[in-house]
Jmol script that loads the backbone (N, CA, C; Angstrom):
load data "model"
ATOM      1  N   UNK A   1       2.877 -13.050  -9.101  1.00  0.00           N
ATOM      2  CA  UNK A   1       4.128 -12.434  -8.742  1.00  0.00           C
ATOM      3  C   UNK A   1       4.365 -12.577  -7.238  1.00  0.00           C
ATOM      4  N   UNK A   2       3.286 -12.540  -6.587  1.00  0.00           N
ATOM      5  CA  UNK A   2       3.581 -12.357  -5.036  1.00  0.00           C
ATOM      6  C   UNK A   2       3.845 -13.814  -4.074  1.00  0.00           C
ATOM      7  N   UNK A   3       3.633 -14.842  -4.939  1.00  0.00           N
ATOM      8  CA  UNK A   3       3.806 -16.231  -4.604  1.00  0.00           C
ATOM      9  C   UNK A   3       5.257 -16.723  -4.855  1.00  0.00           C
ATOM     10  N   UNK A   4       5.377 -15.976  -6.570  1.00  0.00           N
ATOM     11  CA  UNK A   4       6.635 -16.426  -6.603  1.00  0.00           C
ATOM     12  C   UNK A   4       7.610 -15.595  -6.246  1.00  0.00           C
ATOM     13  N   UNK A   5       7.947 -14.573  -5.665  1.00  0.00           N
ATOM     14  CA  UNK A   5       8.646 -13.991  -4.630  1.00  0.00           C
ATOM     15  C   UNK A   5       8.447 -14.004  -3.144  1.00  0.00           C
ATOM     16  N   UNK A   6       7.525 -14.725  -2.794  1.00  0.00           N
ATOM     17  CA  UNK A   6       7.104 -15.342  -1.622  1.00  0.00           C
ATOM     18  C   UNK A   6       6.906 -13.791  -0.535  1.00  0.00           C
ATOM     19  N   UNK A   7       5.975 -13.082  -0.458  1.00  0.00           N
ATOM     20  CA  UNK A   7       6.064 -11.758  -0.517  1.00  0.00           C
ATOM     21  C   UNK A   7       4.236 -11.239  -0.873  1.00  0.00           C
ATOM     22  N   UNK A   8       4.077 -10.512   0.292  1.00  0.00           N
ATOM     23  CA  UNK A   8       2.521  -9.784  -0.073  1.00  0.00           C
ATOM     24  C   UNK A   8       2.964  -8.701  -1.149  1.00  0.00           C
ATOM     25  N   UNK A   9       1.763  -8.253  -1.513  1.00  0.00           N
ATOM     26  CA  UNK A   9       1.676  -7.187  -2.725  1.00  0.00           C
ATOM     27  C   UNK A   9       0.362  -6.428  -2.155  1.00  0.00           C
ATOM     28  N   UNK A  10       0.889  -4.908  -2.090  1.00  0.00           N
ATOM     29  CA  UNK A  10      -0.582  -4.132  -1.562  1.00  0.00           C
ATOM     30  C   UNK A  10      -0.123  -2.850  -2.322  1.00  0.00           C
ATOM     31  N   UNK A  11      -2.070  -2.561  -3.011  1.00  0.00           N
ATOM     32  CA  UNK A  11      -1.886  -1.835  -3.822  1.00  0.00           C
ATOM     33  C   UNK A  11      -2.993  -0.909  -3.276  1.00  0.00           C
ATOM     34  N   UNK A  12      -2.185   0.665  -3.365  1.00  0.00           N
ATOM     35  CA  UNK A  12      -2.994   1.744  -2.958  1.00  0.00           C
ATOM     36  C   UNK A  12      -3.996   2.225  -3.904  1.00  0.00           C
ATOM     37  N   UNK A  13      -5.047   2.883  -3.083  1.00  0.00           N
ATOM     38  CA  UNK A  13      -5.932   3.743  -4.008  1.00  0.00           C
ATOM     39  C   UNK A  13      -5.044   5.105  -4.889  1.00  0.00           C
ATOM     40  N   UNK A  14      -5.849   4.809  -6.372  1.00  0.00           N
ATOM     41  CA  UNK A  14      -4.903   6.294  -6.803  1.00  0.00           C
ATOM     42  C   UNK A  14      -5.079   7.102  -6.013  1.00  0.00           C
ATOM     43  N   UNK A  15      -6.125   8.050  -5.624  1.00  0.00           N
ATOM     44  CA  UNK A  15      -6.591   9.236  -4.952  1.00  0.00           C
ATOM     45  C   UNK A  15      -6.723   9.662  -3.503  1.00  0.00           C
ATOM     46  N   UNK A  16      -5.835   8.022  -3.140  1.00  0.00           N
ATOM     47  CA  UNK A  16      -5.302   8.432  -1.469  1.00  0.00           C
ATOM     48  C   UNK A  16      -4.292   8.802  -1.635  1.00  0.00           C
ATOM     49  N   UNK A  17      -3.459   9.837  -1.639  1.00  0.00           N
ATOM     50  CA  UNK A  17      -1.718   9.793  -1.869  1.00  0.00           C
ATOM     51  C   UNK A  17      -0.953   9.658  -0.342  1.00  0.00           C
ATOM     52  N   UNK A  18      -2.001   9.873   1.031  1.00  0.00           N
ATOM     53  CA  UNK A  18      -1.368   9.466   2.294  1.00  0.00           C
ATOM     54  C   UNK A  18      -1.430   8.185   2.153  1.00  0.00           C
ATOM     55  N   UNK A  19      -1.526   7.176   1.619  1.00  0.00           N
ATOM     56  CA  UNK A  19      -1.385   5.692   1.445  1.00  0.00           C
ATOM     57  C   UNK A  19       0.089   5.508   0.976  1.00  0.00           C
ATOM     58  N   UNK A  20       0.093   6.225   0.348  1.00  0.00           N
ATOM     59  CA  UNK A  20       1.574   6.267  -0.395  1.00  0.00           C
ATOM     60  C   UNK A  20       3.040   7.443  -0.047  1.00  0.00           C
ATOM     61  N   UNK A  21       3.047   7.579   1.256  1.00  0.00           N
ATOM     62  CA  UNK A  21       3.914   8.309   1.666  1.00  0.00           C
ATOM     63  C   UNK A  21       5.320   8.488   1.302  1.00  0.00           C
ATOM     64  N   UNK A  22       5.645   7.310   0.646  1.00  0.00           N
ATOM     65  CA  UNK A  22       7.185   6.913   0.319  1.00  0.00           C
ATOM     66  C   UNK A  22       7.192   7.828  -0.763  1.00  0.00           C
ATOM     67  N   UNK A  23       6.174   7.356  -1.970  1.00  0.00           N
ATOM     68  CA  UNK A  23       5.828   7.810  -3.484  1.00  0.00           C
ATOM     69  C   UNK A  23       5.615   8.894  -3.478  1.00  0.00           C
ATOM     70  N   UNK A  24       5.039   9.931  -2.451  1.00  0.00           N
ATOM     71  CA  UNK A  24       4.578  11.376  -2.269  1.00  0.00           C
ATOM     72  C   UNK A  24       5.899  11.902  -2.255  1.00  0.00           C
ATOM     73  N   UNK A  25       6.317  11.512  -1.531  1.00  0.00           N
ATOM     74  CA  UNK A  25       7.951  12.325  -0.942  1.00  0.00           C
ATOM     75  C   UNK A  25       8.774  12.025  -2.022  1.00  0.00           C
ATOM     76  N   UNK A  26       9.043  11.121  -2.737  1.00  0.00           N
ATOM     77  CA  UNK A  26      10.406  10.891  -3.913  1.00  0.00           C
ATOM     78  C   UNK A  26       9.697  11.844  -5.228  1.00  0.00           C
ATOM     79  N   UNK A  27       8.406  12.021  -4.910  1.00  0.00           N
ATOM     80  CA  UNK A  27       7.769  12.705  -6.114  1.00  0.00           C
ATOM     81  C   UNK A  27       7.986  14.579  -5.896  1.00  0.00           C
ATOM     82  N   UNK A  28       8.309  14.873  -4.538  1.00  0.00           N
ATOM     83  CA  UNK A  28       8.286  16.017  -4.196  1.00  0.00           C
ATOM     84  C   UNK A  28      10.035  16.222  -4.485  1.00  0.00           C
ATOM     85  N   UNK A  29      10.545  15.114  -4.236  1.00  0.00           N
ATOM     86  CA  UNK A  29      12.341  15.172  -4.574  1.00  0.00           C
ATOM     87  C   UNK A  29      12.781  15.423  -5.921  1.00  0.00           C
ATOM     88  N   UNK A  30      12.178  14.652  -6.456  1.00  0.00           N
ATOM     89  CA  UNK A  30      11.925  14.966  -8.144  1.00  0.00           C
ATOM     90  C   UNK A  30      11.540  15.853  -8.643  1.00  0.00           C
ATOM     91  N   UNK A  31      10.620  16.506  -8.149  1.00  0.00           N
ATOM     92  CA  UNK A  31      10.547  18.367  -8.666  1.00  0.00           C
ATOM     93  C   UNK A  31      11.308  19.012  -8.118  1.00  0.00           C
ATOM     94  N   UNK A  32      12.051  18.495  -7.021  1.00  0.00           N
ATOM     95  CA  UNK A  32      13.272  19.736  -7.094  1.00  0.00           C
ATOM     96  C   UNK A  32      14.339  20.024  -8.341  1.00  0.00           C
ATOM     97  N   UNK A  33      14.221  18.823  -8.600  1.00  0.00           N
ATOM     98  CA  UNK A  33      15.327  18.628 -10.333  1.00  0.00           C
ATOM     99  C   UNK A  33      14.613  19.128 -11.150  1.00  0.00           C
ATOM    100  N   UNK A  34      13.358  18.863 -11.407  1.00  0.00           N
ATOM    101  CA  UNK A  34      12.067  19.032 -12.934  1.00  0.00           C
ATOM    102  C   UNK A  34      11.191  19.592 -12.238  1.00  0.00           C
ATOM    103  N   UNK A  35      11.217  21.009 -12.020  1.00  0.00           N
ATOM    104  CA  UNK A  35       9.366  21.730 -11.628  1.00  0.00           C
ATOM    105  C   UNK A  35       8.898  21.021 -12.410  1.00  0.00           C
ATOM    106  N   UNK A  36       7.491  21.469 -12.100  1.00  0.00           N
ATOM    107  CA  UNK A  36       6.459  20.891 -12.617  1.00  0.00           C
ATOM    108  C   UNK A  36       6.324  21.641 -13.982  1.00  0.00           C
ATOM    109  N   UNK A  37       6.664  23.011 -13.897  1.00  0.00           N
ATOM    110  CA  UNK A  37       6.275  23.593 -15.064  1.00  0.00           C
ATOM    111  C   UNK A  37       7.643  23.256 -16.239  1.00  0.00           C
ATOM    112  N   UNK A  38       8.047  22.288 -16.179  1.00  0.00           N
ATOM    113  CA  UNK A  38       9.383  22.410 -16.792  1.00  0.00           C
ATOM    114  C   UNK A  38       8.900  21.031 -18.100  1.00  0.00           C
ATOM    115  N   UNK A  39       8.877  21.748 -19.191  1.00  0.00           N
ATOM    116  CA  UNK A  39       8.726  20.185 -20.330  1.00  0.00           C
ATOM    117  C   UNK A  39       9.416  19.254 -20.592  1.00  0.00           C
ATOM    118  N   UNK A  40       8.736  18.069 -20.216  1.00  0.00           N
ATOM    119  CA  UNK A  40       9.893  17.334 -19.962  1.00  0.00           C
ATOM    120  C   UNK A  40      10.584  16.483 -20.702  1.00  0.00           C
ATOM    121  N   UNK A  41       9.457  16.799 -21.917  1.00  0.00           N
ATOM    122  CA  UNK A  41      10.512  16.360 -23.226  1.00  0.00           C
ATOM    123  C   UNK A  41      11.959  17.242 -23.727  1.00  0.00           C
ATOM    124  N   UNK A  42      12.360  18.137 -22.688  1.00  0.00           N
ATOM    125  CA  UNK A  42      13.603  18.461 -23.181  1.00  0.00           C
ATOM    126  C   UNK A  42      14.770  18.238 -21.926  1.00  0.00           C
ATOM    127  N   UNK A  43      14.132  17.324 -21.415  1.00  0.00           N
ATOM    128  CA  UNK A  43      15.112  16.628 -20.065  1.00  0.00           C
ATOM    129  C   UNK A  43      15.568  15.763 -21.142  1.00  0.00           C
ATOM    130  N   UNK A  44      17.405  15.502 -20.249  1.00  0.00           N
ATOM    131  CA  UNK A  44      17.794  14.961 -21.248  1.00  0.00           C
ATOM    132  C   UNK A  44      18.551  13.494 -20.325  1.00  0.00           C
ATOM    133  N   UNK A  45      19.014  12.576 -21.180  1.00  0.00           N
ATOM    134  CA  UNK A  45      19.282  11.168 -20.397  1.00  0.00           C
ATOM    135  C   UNK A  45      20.526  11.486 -19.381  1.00  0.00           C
ATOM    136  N   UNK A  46      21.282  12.752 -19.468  1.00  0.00           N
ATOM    137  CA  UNK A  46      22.264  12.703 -18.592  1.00  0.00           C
ATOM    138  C   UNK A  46      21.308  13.044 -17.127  1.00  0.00           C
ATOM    139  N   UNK A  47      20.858  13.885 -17.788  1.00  0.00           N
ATOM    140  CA  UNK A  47      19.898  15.041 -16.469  1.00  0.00           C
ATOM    141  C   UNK A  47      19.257  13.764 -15.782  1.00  0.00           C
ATOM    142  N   UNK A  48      18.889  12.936 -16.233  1.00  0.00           N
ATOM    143  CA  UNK A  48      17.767  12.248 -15.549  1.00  0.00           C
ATOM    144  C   UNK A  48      18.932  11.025 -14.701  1.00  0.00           C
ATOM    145  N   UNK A  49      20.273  10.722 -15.282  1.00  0.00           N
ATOM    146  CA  UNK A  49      20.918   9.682 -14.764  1.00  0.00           C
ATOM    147  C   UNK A  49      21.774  10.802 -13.323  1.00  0.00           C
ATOM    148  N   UNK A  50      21.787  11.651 -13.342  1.00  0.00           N
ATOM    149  CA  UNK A  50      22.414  12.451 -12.640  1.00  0.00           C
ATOM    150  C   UNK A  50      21.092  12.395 -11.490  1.00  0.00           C
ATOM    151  N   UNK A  51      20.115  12.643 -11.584  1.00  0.00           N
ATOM    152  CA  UNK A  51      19.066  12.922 -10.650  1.00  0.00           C
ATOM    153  C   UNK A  51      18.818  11.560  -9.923  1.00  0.00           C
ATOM    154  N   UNK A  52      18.862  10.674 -10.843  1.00  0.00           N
ATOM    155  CA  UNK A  52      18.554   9.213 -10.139  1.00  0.00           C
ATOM    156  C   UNK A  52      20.222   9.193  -9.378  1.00  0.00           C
ATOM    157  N   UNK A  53      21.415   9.246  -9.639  1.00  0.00           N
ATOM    158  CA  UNK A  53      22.022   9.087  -9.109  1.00  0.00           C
ATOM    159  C   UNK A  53      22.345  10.226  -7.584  1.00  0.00           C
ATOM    160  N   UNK A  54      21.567  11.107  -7.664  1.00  0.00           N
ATOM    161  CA  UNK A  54      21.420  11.663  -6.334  1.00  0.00           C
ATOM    162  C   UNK A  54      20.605  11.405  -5.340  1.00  0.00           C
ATOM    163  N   UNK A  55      19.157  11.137  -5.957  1.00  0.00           N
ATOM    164  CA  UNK A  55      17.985  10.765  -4.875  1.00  0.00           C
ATOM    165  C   UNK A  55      18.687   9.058  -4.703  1.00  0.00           C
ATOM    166  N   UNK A  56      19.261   8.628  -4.740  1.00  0.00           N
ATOM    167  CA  UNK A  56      19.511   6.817  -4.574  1.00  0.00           C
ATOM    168  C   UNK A  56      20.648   7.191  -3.844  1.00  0.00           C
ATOM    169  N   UNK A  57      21.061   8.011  -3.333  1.00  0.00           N
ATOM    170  CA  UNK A  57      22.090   8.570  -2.336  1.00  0.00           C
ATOM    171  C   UNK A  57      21.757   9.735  -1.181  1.00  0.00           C
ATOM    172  N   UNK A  58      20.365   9.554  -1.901  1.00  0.00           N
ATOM    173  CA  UNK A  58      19.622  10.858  -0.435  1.00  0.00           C
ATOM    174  C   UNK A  58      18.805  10.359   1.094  1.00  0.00           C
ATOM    175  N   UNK A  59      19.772  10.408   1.974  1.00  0.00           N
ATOM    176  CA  UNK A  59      18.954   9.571   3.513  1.00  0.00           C
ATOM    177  C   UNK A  59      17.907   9.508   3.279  1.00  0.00           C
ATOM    178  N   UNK A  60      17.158   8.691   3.672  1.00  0.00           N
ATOM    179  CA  UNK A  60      15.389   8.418   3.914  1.00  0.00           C
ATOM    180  C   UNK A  60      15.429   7.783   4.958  1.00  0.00           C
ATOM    181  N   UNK A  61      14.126   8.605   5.793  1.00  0.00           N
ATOM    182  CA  UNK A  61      13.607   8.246   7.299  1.00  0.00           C
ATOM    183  C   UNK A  61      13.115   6.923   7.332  1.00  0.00           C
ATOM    184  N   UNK A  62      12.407   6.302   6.116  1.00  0.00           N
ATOM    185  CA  UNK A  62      12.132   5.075   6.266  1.00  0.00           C
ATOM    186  C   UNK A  62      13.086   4.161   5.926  1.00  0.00           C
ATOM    187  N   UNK A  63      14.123   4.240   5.529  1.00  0.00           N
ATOM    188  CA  UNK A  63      15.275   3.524   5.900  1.00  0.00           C
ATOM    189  C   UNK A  63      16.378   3.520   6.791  1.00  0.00           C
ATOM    190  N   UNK A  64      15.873   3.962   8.261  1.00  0.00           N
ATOM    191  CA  UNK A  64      16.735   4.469   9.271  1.00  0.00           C
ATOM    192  C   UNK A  64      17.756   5.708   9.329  1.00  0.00           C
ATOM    193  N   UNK A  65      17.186   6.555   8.074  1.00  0.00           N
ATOM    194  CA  UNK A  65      18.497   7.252   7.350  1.00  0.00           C
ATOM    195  C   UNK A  65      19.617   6.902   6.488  1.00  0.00           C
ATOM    196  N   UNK A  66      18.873   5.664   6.023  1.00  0.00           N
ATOM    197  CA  UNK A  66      20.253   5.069   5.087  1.00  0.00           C
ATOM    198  C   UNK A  66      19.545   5.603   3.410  1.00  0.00           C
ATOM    199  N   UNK A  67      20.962   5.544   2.989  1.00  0.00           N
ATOM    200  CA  UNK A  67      20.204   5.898   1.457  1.00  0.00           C
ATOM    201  C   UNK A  67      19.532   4.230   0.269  1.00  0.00           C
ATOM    202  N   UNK A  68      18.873   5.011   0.056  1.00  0.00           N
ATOM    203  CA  UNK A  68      18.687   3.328  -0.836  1.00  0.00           C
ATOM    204  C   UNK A  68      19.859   3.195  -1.764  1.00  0.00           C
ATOM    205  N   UNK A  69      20.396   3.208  -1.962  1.00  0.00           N
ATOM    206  CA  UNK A  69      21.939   2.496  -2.138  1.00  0.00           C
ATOM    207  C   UNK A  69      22.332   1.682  -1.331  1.00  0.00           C
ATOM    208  N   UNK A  70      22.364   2.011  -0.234  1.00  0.00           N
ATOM    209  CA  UNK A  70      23.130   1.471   1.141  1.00  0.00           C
ATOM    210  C   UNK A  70      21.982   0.230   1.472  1.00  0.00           C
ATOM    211  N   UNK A  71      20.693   0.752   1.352  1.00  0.00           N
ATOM    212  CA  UNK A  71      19.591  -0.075   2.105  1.00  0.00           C
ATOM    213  C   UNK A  71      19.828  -1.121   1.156  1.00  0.00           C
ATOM    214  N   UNK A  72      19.501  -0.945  -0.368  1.00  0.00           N
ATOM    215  CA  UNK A  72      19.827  -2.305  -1.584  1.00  0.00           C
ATOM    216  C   UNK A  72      21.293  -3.148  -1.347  1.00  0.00           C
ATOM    217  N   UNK A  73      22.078  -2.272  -1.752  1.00  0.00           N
ATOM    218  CA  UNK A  73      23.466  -3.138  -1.739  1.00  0.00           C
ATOM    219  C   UNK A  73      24.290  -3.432  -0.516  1.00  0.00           C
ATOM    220  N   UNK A  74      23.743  -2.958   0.865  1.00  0.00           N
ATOM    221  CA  UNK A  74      24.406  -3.571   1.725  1.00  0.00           C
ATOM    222  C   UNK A  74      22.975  -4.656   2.999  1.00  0.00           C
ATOM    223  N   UNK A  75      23.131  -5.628   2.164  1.00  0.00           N
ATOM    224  CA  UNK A  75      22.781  -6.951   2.422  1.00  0.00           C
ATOM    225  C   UNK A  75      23.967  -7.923   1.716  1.00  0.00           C
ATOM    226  N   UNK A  76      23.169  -9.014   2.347  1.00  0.00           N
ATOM    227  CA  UNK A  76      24.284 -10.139   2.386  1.00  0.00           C
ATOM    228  C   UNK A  76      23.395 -11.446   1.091  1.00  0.00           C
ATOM    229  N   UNK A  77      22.525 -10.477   0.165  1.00  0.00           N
ATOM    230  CA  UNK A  77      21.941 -11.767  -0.412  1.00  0.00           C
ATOM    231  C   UNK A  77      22.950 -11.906  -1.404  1.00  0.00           C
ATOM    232  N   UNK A  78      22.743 -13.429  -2.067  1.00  0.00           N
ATOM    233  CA  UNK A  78      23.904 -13.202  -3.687  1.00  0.00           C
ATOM    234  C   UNK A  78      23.313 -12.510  -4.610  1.00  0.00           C
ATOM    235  N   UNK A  79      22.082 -11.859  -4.569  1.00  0.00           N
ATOM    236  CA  UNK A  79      21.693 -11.016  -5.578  1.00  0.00           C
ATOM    237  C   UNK A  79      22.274 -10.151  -6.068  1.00  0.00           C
ATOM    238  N   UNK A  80      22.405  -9.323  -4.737  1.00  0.00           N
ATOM    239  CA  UNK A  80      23.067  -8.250  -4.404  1.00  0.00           C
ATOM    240  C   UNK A  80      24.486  -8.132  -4.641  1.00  0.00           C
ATOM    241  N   UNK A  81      25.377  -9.346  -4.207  1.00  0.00           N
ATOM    242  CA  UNK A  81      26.617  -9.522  -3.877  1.00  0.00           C
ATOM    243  C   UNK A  81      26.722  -9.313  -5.322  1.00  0.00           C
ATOM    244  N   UNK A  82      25.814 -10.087  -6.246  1.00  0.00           N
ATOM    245  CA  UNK A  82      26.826 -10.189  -7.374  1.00  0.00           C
ATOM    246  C   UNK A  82      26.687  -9.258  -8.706  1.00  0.00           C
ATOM    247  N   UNK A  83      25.190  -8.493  -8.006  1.00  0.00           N
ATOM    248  CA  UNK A  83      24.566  -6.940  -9.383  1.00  0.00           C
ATOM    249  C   UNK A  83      25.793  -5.992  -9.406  1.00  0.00           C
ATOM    250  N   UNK A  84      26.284  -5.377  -8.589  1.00  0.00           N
ATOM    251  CA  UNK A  84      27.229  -4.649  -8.347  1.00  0.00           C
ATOM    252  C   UNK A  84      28.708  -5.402  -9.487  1.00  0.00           C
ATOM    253  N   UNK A  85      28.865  -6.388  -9.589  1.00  0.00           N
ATOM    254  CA  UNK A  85      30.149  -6.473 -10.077  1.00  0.00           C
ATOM    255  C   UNK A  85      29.500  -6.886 -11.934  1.00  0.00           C
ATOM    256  N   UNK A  86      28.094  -7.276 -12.036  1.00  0.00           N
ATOM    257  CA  UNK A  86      27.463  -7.670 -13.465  1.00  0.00           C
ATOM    258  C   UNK A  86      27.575  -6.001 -14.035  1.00  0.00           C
ATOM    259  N   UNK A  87      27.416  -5.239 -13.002  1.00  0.00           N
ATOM    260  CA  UNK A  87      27.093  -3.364 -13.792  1.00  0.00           C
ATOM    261  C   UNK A  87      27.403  -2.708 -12.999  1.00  0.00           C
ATOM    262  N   UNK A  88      28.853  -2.103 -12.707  1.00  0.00           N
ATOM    263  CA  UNK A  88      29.046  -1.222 -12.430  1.00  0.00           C
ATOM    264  C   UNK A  88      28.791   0.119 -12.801  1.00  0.00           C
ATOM    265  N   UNK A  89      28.576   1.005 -11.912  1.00  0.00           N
ATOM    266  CA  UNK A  89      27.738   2.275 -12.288  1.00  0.00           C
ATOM    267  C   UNK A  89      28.666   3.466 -10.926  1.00  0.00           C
ATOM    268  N   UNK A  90      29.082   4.554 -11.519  1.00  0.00           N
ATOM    269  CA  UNK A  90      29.577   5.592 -10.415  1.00  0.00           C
ATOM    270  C   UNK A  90      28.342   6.344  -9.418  1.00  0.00           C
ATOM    271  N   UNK A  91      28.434   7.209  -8.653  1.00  0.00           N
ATOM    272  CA  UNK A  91      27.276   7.484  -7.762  1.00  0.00           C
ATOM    273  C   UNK A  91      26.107   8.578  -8.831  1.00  0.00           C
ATOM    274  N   UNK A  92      26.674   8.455 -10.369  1.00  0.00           N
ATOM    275  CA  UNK A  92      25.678   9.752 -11.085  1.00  0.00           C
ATOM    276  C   UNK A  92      25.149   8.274 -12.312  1.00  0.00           C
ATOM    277  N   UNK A  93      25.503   7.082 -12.103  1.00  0.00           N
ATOM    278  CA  UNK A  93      24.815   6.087 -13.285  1.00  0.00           C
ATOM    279  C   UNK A  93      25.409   5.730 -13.977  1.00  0.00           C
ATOM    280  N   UNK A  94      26.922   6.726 -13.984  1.00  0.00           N
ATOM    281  CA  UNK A  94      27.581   6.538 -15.482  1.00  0.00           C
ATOM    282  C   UNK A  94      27.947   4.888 -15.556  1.00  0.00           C
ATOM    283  N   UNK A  95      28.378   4.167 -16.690  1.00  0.00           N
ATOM    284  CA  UNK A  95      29.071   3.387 -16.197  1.00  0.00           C
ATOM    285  C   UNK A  95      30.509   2.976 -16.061  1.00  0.00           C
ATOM    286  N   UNK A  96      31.202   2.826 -15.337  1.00  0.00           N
ATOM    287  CA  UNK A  96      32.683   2.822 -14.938  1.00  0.00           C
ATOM    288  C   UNK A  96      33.431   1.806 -15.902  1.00  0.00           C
ATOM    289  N   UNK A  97      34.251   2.637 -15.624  1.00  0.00           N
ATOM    290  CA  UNK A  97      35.726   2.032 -17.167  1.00  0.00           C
ATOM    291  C   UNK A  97      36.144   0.778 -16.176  1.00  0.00           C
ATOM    292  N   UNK A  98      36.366  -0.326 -16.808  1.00  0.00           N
ATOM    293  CA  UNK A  98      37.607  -1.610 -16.226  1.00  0.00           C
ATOM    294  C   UNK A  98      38.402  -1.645 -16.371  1.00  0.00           C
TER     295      UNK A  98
END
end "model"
wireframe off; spacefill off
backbone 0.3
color backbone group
């Protein structure tokens, strides 16, 4: 995978979680939606498209304060240019009427 995306691949220890600072913090964002004590077999697909559509709109320090929305879709690759118009999606996942 890492050849053919031309691209290192580094993989943390499970049981360091300061290795993984990004993953610590989106995991602490995510229990603000789902405590921990909350079962989560009765989360339901809206709840969860609503939550992804907030944290993918929430500043992060490691992206200068941009949200990963902004950090993904505002580049200039054609990847990018052209995911946005293959699936449109509103800021909660839904997907938008044409």
């Amino acid at each position: 995978m890492a050849s053919n995306l031309e691209t290192r691949v580094y993989f943390a220890h499970p049981h360091d979680s300061w290795v993984r600072g990004l993953n610590e913090n989106t995991n602490g964002l995510i229990w603000q939606y789902f405590p921990k004590y909350r079962d989560m077999t009765t989360v339901t697909e809206h709840e969860i498209k609503r939550t992804m559509g907030k944290l993918n709109h929430h500043p992060r320090k490691s992206l200068g304060f941009r949200t990963p929305h902004v950090g993904f879709f505002d580049t200039k690759d054609l990847v990018t240019v052209i995911l946005p118009k293959l699936n449109q999606r509103d800021r909660w996942g839904r997907n938008m009427k044409k």
